[in-house]
C-alpha positions in Angstrom: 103.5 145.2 140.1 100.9 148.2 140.1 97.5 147.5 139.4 95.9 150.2 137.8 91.8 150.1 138.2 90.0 152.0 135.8 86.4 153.7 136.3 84.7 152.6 139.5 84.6 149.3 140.3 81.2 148.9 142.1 78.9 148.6 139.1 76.0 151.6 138.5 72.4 150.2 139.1 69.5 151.4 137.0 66.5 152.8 138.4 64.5 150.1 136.4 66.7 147.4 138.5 66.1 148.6 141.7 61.8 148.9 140.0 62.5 145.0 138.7 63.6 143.6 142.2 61.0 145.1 144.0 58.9 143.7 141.4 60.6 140.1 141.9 59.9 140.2 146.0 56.2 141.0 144.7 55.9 138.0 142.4 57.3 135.4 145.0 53.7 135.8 147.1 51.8 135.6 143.8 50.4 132.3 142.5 50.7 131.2 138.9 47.6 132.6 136.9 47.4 135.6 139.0 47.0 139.0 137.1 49.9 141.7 137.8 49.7 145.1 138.1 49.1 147.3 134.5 52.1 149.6 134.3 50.2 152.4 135.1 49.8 151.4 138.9 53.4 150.0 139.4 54.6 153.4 138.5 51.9 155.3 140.5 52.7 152.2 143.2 56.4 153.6 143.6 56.7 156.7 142.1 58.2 156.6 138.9 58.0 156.9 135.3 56.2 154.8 133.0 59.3 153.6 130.5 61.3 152.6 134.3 58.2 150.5 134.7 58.3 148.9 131.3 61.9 148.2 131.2 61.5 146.9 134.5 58.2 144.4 133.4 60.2 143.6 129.8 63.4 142.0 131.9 60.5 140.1 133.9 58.9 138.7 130.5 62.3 137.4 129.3 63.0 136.1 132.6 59.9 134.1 132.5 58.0 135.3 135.5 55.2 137.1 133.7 53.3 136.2 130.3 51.2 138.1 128.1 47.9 137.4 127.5 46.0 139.2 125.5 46.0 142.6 127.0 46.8 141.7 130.2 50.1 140.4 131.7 49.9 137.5 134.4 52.4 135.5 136.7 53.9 132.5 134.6 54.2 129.2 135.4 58.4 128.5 135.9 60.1 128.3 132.2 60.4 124.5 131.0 64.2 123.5 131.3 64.7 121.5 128.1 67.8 119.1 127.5 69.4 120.1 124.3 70.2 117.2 122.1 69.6 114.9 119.4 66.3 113.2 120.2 62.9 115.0 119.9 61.0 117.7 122.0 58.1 115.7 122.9 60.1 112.6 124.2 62.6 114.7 126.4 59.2 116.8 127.6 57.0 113.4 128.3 59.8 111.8 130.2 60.1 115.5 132.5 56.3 114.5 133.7 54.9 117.1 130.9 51.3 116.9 129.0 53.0 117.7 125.5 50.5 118.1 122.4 50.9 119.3 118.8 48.7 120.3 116.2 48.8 120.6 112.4 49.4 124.0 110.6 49.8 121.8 107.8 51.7 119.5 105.2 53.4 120.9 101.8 54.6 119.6 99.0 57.8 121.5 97.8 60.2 121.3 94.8 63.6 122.0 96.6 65.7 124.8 95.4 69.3 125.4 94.9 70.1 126.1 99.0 67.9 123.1 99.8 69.0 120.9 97.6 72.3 121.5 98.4 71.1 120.9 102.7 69.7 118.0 101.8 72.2 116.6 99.2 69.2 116.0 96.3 68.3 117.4 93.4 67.3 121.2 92.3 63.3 120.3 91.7 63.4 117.2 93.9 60.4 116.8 96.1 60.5 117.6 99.5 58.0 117.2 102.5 57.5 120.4 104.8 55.2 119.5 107.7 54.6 122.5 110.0 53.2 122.1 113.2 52.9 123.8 116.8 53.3 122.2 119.7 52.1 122.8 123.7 53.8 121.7 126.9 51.1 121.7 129.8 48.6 123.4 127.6 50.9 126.4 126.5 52.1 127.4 123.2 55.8 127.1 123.6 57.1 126.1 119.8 56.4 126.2 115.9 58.3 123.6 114.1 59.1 123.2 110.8 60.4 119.6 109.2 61.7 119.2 106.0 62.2 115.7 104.6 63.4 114.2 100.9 60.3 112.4 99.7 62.3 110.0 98.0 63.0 108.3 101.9 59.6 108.5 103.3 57.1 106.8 101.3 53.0 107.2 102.2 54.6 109.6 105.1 52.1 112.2 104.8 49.4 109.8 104.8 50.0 107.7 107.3 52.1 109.9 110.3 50.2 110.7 113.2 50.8 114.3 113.7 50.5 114.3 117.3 53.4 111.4 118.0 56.9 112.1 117.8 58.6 112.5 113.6 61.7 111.0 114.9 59.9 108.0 116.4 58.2 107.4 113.0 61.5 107.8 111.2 63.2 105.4 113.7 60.3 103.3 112.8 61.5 103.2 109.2 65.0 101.7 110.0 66.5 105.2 109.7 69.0 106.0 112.5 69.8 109.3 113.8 74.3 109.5 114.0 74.8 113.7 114.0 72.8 116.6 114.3 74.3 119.8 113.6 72.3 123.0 115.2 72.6 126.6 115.4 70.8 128.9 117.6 69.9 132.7 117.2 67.6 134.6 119.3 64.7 136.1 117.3 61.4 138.2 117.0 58.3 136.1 115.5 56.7 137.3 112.2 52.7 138.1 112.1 51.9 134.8 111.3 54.2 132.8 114.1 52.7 135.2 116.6 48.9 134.4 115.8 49.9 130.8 116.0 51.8 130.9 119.2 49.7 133.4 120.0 52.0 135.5 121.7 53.0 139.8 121.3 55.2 140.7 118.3 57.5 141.7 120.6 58.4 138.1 122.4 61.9 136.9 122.4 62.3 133.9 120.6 65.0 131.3 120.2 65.6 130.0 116.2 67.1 126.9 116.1 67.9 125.3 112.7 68.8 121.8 112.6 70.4 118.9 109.9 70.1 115.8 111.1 72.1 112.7 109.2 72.2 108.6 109.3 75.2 106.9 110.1 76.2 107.1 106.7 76.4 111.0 106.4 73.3 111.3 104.3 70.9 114.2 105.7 67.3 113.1 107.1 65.7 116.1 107.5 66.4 119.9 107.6 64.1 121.8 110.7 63.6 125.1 111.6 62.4 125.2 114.9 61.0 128.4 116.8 60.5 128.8 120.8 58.9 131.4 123.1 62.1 132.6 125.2 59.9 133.5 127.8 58.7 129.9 128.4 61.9 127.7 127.8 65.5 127.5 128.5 67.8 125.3 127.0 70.6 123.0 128.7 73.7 121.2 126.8 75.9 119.1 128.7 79.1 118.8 127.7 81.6 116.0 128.3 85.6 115.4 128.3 86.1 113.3 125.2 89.8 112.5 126.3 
């Protein structure tokens, strides 16, 4: 049998690679917090041109060694592994050993539309709940989430859930039980308004997650959009042999 190789098989690397690992040695004797180099002096520092640097410093950001803030750019604390599955984010982060908070963008009352409706098996018109809120792991920014609820199942919910507590606990609470979820995941670039509230650059890489979640009887709970800095968390999903 002849094996026919074509092009080279040693792979070409980039001058913004070679930039990026010299970059990486740099960061592992930096602490968390500390400020890193503008562009300006990495490129002075090795002797190259500014858009090598900034290639170099965007593959960091997505990696999760450096953050913006602000203006400047600092080291990052490591990105917050997070167990995809049915339960909630702040359950799975608490049990990790993580200070988890959220606060209220707000509650909305909305009459569900023919794409909704449809979701969340109810009527055009019906009303639905959207509560919006962002939430912080260890006193970061890290997600905007978006719940969407039938009215109809939760009763006084809006006046009597505790924003900061888990939804799913207070929906367990109600004798509702959790049997599927069915999620898709796209990456993303936050609008305006999800950057000022996750206060992060325009230009952060963001994972969309959308989410319907149904009782053991097939009949949807809730429809979520949820929307998470790339640069802060990566996602896991374990898999096992059904057979």
């Amino acid at each position: 049998m002849v094996r026919q190789v074509i092009g080279n098989a040693r792979p070409r690397v980039l001058k913004h690679q070679v930039i990026r690992e010299k970059l990486d040695r740099m960061l592992d004797d930096m602490q968390v917090g500390d400020p890193f180099p503008a562009e300006r002096e990495i490129a002075e520092l090795f002797d190259v041109a500014r858009e090598t640097v900034r290639q170099a410093v965007r593959e960091l950001l997505l990696a999760g060694r450096v953050e913006r803030r602000g203006r400047t750019t600092v080291v990052a604390a490591p990105k917050l592994l997070q167990p995809l599955g049915m339960g909630s984010y702040t359950e799975a982060a608490r049990e990790e050993g993580h200070a988890v908070d959220r606060f209220l963008v707000g509650w909305t009352t909305l009459a569900a539309d023919e794409t909704l409706a449809e979701v969340l098996r109810i009527d055009v018109g019906a009303e639905v709940l959207q509560l919006e809120r962002v939430f912080t792991t260890d006193g970061v920014r890290v997600g905007l989430e978006t719940s969407r609820l039938p009215a109809y199942r939760f009763p006084g919910l809006v006046q009597h859930f505790d924003y900061r507590t888990s939804l799913y606990a207070e929906i367990r609470s109600r004798g509702v039980v959790f049997a599927k979820t069915v999620d898709t995941i796209d990456a993303a670039l936050p609008d305006a308004r999800e950057s000022a509230l996750l206060t992060v650059d325009a230009r952060t890489p963001m994972f969309l997650l959308n989410r319907v979640s149904y009782d053991q009887r097939g009949v949807p709970i809730e429809q979520r959009r949820s929307l998470y800095r790339g640069d802060r968390m990566t996602f896991t999903i374990v898999m096992e042999d059904s057979v």
